[in-house]
C-alpha positions in Angstrom: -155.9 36.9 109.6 -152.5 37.0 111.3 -149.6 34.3 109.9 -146.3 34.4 111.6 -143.1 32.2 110.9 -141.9 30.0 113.8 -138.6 28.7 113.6 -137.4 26.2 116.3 -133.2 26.4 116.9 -131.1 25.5 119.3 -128.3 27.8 120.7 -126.8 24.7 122.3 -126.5 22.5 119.3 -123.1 21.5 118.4 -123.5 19.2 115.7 -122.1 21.3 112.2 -124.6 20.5 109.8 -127.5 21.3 112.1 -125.7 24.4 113.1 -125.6 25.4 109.7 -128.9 25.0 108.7 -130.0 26.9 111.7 -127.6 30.1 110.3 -128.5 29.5 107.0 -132.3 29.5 108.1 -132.6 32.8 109.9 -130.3 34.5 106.9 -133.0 33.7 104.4 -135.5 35.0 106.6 -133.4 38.4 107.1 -132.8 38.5 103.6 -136.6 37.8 102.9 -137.7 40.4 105.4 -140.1 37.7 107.2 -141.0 38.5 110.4 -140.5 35.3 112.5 -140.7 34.3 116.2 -137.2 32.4 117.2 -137.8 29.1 119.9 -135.0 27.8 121.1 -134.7 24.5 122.7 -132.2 25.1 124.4 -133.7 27.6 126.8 -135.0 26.3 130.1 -138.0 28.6 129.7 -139.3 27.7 126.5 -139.3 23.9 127.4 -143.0 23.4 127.1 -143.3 25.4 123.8 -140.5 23.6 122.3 -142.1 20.1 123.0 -145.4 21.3 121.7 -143.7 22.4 118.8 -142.1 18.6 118.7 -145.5 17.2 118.9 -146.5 19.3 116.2 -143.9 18.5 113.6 -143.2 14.2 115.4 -139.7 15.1 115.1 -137.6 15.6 118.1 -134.2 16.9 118.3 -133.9 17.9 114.0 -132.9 21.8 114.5 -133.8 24.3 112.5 -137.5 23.4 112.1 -140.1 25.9 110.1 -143.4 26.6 111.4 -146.7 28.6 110.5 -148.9 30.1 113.1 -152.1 31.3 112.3 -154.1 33.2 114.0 -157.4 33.8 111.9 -160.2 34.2 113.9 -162.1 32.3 111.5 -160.2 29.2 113.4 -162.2 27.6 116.5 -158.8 28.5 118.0 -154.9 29.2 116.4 -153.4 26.9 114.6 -149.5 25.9 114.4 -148.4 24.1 111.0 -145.3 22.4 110.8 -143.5 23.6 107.2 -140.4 21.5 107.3 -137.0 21.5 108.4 -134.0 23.7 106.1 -133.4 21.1 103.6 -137.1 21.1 102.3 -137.4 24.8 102.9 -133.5 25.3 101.1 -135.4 23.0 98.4 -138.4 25.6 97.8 -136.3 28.7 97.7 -133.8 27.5 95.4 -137.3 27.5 93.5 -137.7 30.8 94.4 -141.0 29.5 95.5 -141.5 30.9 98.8 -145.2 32.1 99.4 -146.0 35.2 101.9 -147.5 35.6 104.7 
């Protein structure tokens, strides 16, 4: 079983807060030692993986958002679970509740 962290950013975004929950995002994932894959929506080549990532979660144009691949071949084929965006995930570590991978 293979479980990786998706988080979808966008290196064009100008808006503060979203900027700053995109920073603060891939800090706690350094400082966690998670190894994550980065998709950003602003990139012209990941276009269609950023939409599929939009369908996955309904919400288009909220940056960061969190996501769980899984691989496990157990699964019919791999499955991508949207987590949340930084203020749930913020919510859960200020828990210290964060679950590995």
């Amino acid at each position: 079983m293979t479980k990786r962290v998706i988080i979808l950013v966008s290196n064009g975004i100008s808006e503060r807060k979203q900027a700053s929950a995109q920073n603060n995002s891939l800090s706690l994932l350094n400082a966690r030692r998670v190894l994550y894959e980065v998709v950003d929506g602003a990139d012209p080549a990941q276009v269609d993986r950023r939409n599929e990532l939009f369908r996955i979660s309904g919400i288009r144009g909220l940056y960061p958002q969190w996501f769980i691949h899984d691989d496990d071949l157990a699964l019919e084929r791999p499955r991508t679970t949207y987590v949340g965006d930084w203020e749930a995930i913020s919510l859960v570590n200020d828990c210290d509740d964060i679950p590995t991978i």
